[in-house]
N, C-alpha and C positions, 0 to 999 in steps of 0.2 A: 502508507497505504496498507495491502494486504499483508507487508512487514510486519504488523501488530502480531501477527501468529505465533514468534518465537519469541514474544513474552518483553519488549523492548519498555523501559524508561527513563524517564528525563524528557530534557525538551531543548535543542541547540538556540541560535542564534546564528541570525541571516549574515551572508558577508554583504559588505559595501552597502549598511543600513543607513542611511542618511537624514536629519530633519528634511520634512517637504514643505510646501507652502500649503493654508488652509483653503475648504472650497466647501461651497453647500452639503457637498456628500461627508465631510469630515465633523457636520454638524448633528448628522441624525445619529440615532443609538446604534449602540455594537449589534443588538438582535435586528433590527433594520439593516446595517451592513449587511448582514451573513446570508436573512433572508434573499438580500436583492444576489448576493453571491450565490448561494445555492440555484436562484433561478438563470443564472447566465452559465452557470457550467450545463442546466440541463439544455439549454438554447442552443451553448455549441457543439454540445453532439460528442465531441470527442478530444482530447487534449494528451498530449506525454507528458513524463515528468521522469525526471533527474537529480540524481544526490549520493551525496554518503555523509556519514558521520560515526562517531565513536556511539555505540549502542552496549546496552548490557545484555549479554543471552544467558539463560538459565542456566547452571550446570558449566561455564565455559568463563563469563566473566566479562570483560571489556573487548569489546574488538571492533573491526574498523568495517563498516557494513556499505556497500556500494549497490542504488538500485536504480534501474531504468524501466519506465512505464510505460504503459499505452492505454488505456481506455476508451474505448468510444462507444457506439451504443449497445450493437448484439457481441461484439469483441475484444478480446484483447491482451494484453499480454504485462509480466510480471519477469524479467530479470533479476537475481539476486547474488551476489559474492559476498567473503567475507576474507579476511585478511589479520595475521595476528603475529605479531614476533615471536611471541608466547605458546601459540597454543597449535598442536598440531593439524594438519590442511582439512584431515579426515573429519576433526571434530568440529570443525567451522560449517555454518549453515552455506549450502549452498542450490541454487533451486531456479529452473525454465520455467512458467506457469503457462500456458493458452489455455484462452476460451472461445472457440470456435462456434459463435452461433449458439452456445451454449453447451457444447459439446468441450469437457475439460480433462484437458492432459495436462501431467507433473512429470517434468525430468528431475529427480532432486536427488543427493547424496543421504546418505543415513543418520547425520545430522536432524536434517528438516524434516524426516520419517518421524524419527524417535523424539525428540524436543519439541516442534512444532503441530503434530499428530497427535501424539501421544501412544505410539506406537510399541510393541516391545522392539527386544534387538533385533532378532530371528524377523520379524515380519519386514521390519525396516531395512535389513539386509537382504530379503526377496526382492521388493520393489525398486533400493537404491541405482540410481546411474542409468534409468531404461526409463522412458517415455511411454508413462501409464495414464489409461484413459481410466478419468473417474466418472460410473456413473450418476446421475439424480439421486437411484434411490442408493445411493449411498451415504453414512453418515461422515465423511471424509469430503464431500461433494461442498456443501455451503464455505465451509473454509476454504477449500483449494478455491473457491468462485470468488471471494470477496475481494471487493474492490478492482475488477479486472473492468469492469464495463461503469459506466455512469450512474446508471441506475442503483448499482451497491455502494458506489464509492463517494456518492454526494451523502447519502444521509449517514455512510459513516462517516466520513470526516468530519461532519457538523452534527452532533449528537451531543448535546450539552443543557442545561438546564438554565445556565445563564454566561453573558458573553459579557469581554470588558473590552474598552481600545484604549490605546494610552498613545494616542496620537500620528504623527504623521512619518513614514520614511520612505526611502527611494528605495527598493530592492530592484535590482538588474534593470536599474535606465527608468526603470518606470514608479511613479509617486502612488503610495499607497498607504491605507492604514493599515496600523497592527491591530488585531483581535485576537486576546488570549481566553482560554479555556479550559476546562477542565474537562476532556471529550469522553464518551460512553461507550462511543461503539469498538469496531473491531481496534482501529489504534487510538486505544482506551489510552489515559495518563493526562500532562499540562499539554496541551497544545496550542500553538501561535500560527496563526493564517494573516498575508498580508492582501489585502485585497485593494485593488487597483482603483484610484479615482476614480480615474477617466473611462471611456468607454461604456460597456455594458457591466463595469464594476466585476470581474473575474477576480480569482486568486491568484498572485505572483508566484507566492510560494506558499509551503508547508512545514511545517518544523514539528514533528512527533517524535518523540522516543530517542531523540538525540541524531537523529533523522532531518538531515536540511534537505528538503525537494523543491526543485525549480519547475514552475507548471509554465509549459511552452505550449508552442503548431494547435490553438486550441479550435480547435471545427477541421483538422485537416489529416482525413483519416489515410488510416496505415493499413495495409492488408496485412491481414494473419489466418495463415492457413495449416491444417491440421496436420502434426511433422506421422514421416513414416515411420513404418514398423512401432508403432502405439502397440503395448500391450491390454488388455482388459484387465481391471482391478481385477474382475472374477479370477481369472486364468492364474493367475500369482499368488490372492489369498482368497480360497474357495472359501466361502460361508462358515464351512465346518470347520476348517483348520483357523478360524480368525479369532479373535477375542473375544467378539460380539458389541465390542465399540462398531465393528463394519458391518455392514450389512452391502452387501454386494449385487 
């Protein structure tokens, strides 16, 4: 999802993928799957997701990426860890995301400052570890926002020019096909979406960037609300002290 930020590639594979049995839906095209998916994520309003996998981050190398999600329609949130025998805690991406109503705060380490942002040190070391509120007209604002709420995260995840299936599996209980890709948007790279026969035809899962996500609770919203003591981008990197990548 909004993981694409720290530059991830490759594409995993689902555990406990199984042959399933064929059905009228396993007969139309992969661009007809996606469409009818695309239209049941916007139907249910809001869905979590869950995963990790071995990711490559810029600068840092292989590491083991752990993410939990929430999107639903004005809200939502972005958990992130990273974990690595290798590499030390400091240089691992690590990052809180809400979007409150559209209102966005980052708790992140200077990792996700500097790699993700594209920050220098100095700036990424003011903001690390404190829960900064990012405004609109900030250009830090559309990235820290993506993929948190539905509205971003549908037509990123499905941004491609063309779609294949190469048939039928069970991911967690339930009978789906595969549909790979080559996606555009923010988690750009191969990506494989399993989307559900049955039902309103949903996604099971997501597989980006070496990235396995299990999409759950879908229409059954989580409250998220805006944590204390938020700093303002302004307060931390005033206009004049910034690069001018920010505008605050």
């Amino acid at each position: 999802m909004a993981i694409a930020c720290i530059g991830l590639a490759g594409c995993g594979a689902p555990t406990a993928a199984t042959p399933t049995t064929t059905s009228t839906f396993d007969s139309e095209s992969a661009g007809a799957i996606i469409d009818q998916a695309r239209s049941a994520m916007a139907s249910a309003g809001s869905v979590s997701a869950n995963g990790s996998g071995s990711v490559n981050v810029p600068n840092v190398g292989k590491v083991t990426v752990t993410e939990t999600d929430y999107a639903g329609s004005t809200s939502g949130r972005q958990i992130l860890s990273s974990a690595s025998a290798h590499v030390r805690s400091t240089d691992l991406p690590s990052a809180d995301t809400l979007d409150v109503d559209g209102a966005i705060y980052t708790n992140a380490n200077m990792a996700v400052w500097a790699s993700s942002f594209g920050l220098s040190e100095s700036q990424a070391a003011a903001l690390a570890n404190k829960w900064v509120q990012i405004p609109p007209s900030s250009a830090l604002y559309a990235q820290a926002a993506a993929d948190l709420t539905l509205s971003t995260l549908v037509p990123d995840l499905f941004d491609a020019t063309s779609y294949h299936k190469s048939g039928g599996r069970t991911v967690d209980r339930v009978p789906a096909i595969k549909v790979t890709y080559m996606n555009r948007g923010g988690d750009g790279g191969p990506t494989t979406s399993y989307v559900a026969v049955g039902g309103s035809h949903l996604p099971v899962a997501v597989n980006t960037g070496g990235l396995d996500l299990h999409l759950t609770s879908w229409g059954k919203s989580v409250p998220v609300a805006a944590p204390q003591g938020s700093v303002p981008l302004s307060s931390l990197l005033p206009p004049e002290g910034s690069s001018g990548a920010i505008t605050t």
